[in-house]
C-alpha positions in Angstrom: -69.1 -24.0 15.1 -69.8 -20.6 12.9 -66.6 -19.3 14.8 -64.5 -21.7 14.5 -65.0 -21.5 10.5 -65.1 -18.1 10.7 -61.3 -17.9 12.5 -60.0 -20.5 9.8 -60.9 -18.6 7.2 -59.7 -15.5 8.7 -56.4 -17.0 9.4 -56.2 -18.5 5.8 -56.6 -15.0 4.5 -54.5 -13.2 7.1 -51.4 -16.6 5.8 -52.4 -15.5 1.2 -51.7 -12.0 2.5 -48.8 -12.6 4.3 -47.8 -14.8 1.4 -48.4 -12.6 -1.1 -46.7 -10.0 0.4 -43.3 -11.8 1.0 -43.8 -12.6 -2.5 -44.1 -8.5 -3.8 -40.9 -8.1 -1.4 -39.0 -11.1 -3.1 -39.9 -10.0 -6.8 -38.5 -6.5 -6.0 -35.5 -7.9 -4.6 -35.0 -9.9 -7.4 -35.5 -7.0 -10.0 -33.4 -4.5 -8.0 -30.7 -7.5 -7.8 -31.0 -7.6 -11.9 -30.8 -4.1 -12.6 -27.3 -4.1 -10.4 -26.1 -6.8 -12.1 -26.8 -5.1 -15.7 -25.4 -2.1 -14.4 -22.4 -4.0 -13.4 -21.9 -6.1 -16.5 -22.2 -2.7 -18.4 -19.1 -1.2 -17.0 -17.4 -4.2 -17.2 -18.3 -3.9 -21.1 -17.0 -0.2 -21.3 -14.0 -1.0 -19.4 -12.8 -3.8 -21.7 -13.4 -2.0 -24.9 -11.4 1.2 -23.5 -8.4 -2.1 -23.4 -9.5 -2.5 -26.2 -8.9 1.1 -27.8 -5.7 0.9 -25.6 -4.2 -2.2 -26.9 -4.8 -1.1 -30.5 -3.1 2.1 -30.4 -0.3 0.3 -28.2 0.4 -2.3 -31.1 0.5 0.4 -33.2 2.9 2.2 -31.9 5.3 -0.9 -31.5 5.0 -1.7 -34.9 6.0 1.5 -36.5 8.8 1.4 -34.3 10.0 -2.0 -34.9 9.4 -1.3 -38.7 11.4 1.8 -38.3 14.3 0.0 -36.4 14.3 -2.8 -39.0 15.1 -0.3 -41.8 17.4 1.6 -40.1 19.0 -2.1 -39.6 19.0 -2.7 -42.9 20.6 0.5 -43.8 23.1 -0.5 -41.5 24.0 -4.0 -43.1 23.8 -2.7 -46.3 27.1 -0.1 -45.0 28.4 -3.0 -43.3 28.4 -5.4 -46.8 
């Protein structure tokens, strides 16, 4: 009867270890998969406020040269008038 207690136990320590240690794998998994993830949603970040920066100096540029075009329309209908 001893043994028969004694192999239960044994096996219910031998299933919390086994348990525990699927558990240890699972919580690294998940923090590895979390760092990757942060990583990833950083260089998202960087790469939309480069488009950003990009767009800026894009709209800029168009409109000093749509202001430039519209005074040298001007000029031009003032010839015309």
């Amino acid at each position: 009867m001893i043994e028969i207690a004694a192999a239960a136990v044994g096996a219910c320590i031998g299933i919390a270890g086994a348990s525990a240690s699927g558990f240890s794998r699972r919580t690294s998994e998940s923090r590895d998969a979390v760092i990757r993830l942060t990583m990833a949603v950083e260089s998202i970040a960087g790469k939309l406020e480069e488009l950003h920066q990009d767009m800026k100096s894009d709209r800029k540029e168009i409109y000093s040269k749509l202001s430039r075009h519209d005074h040298r329309l001007t000029i031009l209908e003032n010839r015309d008038s």
